[in-house]
MARBA-3410 file (N, C-alpha, C, O; in Angstrom, 1 decimal):
166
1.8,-18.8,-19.5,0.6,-19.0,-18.7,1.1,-19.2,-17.3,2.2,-19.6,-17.1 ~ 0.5,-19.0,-16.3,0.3,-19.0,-15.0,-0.6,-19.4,-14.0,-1.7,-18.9,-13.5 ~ 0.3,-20.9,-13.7,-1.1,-21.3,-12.7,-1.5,-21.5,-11.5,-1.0,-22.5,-11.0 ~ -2.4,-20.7,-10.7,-2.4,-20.6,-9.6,-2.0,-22.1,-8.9,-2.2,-23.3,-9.4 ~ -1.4,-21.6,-7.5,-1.1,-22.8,-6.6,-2.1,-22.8,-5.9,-2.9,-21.9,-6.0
-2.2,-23.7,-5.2,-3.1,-23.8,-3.9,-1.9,-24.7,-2.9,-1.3,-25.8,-3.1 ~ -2.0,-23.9,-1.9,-1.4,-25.6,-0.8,-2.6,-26.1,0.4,-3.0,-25.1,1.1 ~ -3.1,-27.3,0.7,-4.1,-27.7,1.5,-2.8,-28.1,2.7,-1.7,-28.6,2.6 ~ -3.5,-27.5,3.5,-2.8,-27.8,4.9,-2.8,-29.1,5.3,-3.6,-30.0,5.1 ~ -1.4,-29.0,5.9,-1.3,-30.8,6.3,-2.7,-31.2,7.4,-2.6,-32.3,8.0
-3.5,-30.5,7.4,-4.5,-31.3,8.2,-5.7,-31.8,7.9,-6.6,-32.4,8.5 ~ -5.6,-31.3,6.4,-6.9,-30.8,5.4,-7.7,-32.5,5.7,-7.1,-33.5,5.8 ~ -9.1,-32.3,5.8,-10.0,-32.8,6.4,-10.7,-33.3,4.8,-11.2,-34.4,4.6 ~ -10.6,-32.2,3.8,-11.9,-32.9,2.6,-11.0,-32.0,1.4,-10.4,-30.9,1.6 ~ -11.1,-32.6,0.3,-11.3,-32.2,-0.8,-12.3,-30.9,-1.3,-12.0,-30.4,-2.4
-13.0,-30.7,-0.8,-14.4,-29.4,-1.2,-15.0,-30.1,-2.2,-14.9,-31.1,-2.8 ~ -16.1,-28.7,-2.2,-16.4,-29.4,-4.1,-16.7,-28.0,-5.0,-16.6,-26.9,-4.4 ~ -16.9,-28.2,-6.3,-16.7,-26.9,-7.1,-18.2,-26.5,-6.9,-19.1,-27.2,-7.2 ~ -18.4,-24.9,-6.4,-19.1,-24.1,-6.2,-19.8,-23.3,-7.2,-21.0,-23.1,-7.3 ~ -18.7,-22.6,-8.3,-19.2,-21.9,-9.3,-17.5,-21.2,-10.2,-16.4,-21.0,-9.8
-18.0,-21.2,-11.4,-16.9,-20.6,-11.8,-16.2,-21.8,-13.0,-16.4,-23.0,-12.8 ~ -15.5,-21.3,-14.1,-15.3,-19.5,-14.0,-16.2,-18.7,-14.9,-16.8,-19.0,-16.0 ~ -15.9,-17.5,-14.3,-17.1,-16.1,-14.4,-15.9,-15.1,-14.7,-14.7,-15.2,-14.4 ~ -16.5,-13.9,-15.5,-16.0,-12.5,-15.2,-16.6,-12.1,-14.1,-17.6,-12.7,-13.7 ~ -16.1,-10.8,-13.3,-16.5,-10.5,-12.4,-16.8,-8.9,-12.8,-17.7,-8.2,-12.4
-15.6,-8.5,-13.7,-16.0,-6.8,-13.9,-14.6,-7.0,-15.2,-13.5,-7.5,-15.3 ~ -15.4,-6.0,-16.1,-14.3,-5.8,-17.4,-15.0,-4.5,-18.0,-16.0,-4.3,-18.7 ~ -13.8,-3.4,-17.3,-13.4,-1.9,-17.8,-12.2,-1.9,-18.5,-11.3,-2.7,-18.6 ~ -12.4,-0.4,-19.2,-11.0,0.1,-20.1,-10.2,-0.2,-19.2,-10.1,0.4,-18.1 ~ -9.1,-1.7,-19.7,-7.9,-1.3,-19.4,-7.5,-2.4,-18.1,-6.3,-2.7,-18.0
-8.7,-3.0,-17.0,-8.7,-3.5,-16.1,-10.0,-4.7,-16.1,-11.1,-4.3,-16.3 ~ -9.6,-6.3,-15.8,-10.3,-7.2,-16.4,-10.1,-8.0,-14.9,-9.0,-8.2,-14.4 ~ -11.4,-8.3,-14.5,-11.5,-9.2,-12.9,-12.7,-10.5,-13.6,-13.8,-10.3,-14.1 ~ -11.7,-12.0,-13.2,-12.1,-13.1,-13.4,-11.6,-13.9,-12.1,-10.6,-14.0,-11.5 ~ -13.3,-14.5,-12.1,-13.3,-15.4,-10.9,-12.6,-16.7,-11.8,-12.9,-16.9,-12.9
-11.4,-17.7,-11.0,-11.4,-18.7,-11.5,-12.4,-20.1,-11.2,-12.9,-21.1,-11.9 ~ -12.4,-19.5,-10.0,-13.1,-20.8,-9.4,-13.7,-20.5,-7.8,-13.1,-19.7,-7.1 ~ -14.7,-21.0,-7.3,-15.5,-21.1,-5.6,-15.4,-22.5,-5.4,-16.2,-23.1,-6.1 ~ -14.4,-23.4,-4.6,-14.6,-24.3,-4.1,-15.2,-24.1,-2.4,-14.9,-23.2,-1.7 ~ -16.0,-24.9,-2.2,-16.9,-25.1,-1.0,-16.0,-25.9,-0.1,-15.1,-26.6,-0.5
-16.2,-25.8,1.0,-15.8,-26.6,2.3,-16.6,-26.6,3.4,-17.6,-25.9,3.4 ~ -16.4,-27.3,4.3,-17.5,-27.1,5.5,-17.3,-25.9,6.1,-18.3,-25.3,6.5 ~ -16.3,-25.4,6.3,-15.8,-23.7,7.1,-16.4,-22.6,5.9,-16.7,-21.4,6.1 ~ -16.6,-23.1,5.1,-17.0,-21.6,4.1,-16.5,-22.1,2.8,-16.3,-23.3,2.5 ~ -16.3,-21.0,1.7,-16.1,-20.6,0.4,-14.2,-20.2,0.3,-13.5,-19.5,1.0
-13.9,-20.9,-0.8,-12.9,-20.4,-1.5,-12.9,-20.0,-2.8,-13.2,-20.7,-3.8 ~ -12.7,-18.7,-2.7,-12.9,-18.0,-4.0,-11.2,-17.5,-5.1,-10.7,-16.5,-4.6 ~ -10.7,-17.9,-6.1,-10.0,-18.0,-6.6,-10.1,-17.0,-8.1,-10.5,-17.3,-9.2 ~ -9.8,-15.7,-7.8,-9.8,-14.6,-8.7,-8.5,-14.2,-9.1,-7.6,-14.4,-8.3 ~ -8.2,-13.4,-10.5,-7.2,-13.0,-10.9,-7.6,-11.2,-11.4,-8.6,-10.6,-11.1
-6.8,-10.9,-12.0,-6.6,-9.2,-12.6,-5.7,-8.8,-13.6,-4.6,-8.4,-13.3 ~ -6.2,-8.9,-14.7,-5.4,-8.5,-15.7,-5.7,-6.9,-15.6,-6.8,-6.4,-15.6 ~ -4.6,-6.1,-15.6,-4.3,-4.9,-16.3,-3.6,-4.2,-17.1,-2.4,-4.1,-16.7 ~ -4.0,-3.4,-18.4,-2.8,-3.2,-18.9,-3.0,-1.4,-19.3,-4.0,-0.7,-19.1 ~ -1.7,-1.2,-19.8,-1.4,-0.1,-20.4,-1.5,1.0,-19.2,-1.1,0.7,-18.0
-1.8,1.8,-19.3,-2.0,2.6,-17.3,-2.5,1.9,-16.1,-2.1,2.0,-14.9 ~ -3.2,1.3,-16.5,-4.3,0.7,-15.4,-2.6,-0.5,-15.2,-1.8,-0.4,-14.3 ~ -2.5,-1.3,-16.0,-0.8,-2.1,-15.2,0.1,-1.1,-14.5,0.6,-1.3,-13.4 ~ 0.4,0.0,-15.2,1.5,0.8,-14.6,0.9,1.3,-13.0,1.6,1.8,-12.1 ~ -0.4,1.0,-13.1,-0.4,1.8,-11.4,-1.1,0.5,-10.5,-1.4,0.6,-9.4
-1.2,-0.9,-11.4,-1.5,-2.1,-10.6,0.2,-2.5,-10.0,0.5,-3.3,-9.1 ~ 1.2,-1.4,-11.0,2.4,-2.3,-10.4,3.2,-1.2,-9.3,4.3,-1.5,-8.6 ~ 2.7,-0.3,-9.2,2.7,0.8,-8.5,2.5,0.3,-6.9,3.3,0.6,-5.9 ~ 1.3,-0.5,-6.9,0.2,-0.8,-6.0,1.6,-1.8,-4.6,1.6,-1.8,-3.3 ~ 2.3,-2.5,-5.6,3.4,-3.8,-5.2,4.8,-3.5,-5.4,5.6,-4.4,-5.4
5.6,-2.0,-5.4,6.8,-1.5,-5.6,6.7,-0.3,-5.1,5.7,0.4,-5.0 ~ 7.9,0.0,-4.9,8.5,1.2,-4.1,10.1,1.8,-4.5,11.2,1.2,-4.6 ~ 9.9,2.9,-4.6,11.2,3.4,-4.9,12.4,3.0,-4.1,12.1,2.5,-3.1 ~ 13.6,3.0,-4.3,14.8,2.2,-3.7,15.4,3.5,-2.6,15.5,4.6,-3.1 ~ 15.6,3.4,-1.1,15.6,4.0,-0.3,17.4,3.8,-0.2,18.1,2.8,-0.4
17.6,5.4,0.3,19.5,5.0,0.9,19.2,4.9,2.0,18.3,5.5,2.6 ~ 20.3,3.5,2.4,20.0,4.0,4.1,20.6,5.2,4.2,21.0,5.8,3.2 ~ 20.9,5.8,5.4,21.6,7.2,6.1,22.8,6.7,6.6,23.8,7.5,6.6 ~ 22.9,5.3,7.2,24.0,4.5,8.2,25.4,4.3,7.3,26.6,4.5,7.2 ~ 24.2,3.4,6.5,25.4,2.4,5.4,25.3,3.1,4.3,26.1,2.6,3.5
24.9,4.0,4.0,24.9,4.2,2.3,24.3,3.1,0.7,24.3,3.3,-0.5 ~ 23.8,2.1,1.6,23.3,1.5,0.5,22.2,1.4,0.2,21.4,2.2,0.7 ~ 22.0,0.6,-0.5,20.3,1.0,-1.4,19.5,-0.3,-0.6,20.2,-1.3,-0.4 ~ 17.8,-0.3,-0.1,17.3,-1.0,-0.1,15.9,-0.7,0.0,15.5,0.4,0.3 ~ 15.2,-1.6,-0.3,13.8,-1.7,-1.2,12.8,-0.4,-0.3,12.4,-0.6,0.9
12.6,0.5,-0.7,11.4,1.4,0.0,10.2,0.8,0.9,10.4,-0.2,1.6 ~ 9.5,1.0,0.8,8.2,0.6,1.9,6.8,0.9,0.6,6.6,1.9,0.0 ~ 6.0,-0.2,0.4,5.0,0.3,-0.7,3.6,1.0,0.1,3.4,0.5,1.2 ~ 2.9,1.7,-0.2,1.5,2.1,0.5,0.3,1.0,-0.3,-0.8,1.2,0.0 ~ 0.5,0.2,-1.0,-0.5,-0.1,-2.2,-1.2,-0.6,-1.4,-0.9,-0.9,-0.3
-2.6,-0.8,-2.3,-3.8,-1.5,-1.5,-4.0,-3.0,-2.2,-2.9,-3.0,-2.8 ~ -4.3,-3.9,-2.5,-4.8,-4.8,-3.0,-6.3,-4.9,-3.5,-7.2,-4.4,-2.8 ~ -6.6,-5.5,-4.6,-7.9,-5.9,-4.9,-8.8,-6.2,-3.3,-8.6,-7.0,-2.4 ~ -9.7,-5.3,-3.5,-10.9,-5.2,-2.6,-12.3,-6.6,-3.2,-12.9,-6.5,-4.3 ~ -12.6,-7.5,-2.4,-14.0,-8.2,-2.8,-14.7,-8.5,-1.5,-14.4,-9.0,-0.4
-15.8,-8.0,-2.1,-16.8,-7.9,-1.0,-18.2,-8.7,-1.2,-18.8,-8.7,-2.3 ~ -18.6,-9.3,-0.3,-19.5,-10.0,-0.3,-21.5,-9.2,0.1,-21.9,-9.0,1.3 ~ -22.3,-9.0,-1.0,-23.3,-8.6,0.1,-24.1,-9.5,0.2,-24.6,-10.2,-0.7 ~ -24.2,-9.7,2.1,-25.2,-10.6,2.3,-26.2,-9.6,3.9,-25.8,-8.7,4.6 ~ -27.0,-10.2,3.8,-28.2,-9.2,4.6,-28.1,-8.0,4.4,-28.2,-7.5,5.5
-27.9,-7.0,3.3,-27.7,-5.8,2.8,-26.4,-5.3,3.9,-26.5,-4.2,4.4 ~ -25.4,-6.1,4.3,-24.3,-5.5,4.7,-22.9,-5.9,4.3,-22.4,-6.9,4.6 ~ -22.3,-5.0,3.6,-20.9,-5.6,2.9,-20.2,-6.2,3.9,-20.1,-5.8,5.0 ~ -19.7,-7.5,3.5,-18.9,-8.1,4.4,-17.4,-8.0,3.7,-17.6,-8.5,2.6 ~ -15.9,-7.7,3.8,-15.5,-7.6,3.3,-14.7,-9.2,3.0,-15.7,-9.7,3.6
-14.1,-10.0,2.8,-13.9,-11.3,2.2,-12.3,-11.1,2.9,-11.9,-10.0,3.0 ~ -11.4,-12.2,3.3,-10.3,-12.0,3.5,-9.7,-12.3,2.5,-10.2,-13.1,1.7 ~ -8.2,-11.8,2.3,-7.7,-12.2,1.5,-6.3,-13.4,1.8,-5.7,-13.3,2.9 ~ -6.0,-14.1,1.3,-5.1,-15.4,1.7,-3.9,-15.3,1.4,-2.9,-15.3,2.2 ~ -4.1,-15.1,0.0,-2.5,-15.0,-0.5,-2.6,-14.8,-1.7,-3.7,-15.1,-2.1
-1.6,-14.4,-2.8,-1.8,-13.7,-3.8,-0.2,-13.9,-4.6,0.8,-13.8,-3.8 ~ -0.1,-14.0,-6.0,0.8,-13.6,-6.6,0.7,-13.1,-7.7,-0.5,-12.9,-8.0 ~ 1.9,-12.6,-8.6,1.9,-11.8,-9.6,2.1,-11.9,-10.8,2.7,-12.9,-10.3 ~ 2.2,-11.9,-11.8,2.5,-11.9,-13.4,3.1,-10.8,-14.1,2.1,-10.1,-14.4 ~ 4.1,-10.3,-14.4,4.3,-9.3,-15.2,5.0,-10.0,-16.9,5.6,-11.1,-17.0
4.8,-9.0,-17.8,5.5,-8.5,-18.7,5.2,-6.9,-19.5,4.5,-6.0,-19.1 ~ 5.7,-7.0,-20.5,5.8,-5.3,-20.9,5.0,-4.9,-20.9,4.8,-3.8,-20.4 ~ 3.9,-5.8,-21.5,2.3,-5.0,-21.8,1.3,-4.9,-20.8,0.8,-3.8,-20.5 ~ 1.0,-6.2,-20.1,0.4,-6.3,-19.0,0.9,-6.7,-17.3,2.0,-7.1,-17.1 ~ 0.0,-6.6,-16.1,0.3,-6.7,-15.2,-0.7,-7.7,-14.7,-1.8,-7.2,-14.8
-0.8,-9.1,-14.1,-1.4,-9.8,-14.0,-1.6,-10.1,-12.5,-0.4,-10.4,-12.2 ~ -2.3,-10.2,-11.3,-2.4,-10.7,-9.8,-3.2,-11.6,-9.5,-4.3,-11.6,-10.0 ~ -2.8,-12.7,-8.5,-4.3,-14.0,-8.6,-3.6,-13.6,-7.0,-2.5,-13.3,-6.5 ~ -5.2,-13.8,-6.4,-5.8,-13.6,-5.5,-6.4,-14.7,-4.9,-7.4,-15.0,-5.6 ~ -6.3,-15.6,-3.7,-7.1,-16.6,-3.0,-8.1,-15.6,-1.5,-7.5,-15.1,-0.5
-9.4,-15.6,-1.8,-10.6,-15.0,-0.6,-10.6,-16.0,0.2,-9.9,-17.0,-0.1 ~ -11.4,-16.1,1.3,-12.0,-17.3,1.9,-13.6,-16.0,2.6,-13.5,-14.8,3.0 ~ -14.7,-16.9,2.4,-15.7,-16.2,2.9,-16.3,-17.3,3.7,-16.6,-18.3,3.0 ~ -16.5,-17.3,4.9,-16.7,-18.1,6.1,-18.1,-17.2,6.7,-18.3,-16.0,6.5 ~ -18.9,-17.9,7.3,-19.3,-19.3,6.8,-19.6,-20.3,5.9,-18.4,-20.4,5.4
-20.2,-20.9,5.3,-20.7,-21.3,4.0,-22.2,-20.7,4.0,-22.9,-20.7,5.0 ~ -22.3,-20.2,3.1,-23.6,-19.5,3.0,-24.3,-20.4,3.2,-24.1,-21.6,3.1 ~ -26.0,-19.4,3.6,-27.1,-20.5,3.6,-28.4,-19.7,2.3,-29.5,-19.3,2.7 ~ -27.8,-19.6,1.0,-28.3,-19.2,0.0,-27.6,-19.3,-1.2,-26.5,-19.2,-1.5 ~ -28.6,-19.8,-2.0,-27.4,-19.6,-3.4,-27.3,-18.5,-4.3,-27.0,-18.7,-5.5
-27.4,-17.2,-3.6,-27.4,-15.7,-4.1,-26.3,-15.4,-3.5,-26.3,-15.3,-2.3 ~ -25.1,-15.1,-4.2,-23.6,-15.0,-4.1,-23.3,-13.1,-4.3,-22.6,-12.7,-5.3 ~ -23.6,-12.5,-3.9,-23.7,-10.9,-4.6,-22.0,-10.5,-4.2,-21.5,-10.2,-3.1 ~ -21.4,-10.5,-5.2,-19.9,-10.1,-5.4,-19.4,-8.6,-5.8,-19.3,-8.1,-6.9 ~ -19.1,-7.9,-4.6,-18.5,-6.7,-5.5,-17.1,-6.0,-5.5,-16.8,-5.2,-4.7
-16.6,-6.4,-6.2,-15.0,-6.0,-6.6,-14.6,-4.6,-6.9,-15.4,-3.9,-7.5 ~ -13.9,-4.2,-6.7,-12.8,-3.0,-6.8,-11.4,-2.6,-6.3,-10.7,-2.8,-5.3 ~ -11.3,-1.9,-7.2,-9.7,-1.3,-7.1,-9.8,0.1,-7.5,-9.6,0.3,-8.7 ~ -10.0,1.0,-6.9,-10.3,2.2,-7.6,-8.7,2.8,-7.5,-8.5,4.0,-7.8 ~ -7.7,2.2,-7.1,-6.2,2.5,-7.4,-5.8,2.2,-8.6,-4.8,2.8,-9.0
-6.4,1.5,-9.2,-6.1,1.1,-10.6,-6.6,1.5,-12.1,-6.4,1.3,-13.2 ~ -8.1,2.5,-10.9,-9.3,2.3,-12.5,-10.5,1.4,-12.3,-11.3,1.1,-13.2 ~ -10.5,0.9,-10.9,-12.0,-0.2,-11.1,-12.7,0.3,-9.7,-12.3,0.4,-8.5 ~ -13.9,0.7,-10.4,-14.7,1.3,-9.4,-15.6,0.2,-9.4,-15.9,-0.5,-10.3 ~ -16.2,0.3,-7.6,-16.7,-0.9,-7.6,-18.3,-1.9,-8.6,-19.4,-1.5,-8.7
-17.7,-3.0,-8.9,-18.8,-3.3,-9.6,-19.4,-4.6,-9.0,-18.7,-5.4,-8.3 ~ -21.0,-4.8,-9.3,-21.5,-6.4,-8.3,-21.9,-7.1,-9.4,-22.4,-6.7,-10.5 ~ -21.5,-8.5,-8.8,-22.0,-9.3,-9.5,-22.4,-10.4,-8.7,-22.0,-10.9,-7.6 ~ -23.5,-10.6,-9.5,-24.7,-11.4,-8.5,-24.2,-13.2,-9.2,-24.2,-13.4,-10.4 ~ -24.0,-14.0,-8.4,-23.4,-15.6,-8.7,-24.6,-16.5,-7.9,-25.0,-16.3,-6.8
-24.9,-17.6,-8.8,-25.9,-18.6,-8.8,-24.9,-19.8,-8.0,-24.0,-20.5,-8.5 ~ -25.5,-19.8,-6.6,-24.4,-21.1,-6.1,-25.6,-22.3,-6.3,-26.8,-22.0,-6.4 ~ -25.2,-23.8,-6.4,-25.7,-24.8,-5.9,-26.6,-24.2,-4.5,-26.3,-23.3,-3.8 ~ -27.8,-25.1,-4.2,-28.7,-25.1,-3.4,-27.6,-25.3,-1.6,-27.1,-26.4,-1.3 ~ -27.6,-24.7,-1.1,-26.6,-25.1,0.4,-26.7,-26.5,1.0,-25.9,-27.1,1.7
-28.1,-27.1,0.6,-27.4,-29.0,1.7,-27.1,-29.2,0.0,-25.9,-29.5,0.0 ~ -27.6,-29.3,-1.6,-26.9,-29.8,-2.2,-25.3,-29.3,-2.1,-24.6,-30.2,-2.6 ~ -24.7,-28.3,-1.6,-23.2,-28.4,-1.5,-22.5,-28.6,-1.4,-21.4,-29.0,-1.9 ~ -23.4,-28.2,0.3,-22.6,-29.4,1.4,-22.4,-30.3,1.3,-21.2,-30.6,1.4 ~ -23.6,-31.5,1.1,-23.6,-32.9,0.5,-22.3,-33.4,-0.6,-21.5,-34.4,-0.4
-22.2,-32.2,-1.9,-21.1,-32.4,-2.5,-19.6,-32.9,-1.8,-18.9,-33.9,-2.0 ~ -19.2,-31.8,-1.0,-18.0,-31.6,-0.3,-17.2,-32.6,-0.4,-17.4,-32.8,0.8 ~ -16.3,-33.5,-0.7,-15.9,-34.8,-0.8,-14.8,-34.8,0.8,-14.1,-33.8,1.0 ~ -14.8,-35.5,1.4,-13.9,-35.7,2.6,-12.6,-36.6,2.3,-12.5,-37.5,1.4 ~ -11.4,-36.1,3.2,-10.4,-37.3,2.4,-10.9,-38.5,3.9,-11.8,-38.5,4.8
-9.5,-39.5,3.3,-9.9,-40.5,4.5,-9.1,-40.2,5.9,-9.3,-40.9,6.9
END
């Protein structure tokens, strides 16, 4: 098992509070997207997703994060190629315009069978709705885009939640 980290910046102001989750978000042949978790903050949303893939759909999620081993021309030795991959795409619709979500940081999981990636979003501002419309894809992998519509808390109950440190 594997568990996402989080690190709060040495400046971190609040604790958040839990927003929603966990949810699936999209589950195709082969390729499986789970929200872990939406913690809230005053700046916006943290959204905490992973990606199981296996059997092809792993072989070209691991595609996405490696590269063939390059010679140099100078030295003659071997070192890591350059990858083109894309990362998991999530997208937010709000006023019928995709907003695309940033991504934070991210690590990986491998073994034989499967290829595993967790992913940290941040979507700034904090909404002022509790209609969360999520749409994920990877069409490098096999996941064409799919939405899913998420029921947040009411926005001042959220807010209100947010726990501050001292």
């Amino acid at each position: 098992m594997v568990w996402y980290q989080r690190f709060m910046p040495p400046d971190a102001k609040e604790l958040g509070a839990i927003a929603h989750g966990p949810t699936l978000l999209a589950q195709v042949d082969g390729v499986t997207v789970g929200l872990r978790s939406i913690v809230a903050y005053e700046s916006g949303l943290e959204l905490a997703v992973v990606v199981v893939a296996t059997g092809v759909h792993a072989d070209a999620l691991l595609r996405q994060y490696t590269a063939p081993t390059v010679i140099d021309p100078e030295t003659g030795r071997r070192r890591p190629g350059e990858t083109n991959g894309r990362p998991l795409r999530l997208r937010a619709l709000e006023d019928s315009v995709l907003q695309p979500i940033r991504h934070r940081d991210g690590q990986g999981y491998v073994n034989s069978e499967i290829q595993q990636r967790e992913y940290l979003f941040e979507l700034t501002p904090l909404p002022d709705t509790e209609d969360l419309p999520l749409i994920a894809e990877w069409p490098e992998i096999g996941l064409e885009p799919v939405t899913t519509h998420l029921k947040l808390p009411p926005p001042a109950v959220l807010a209100a939640a947010i726990i501050p440190l001292p």
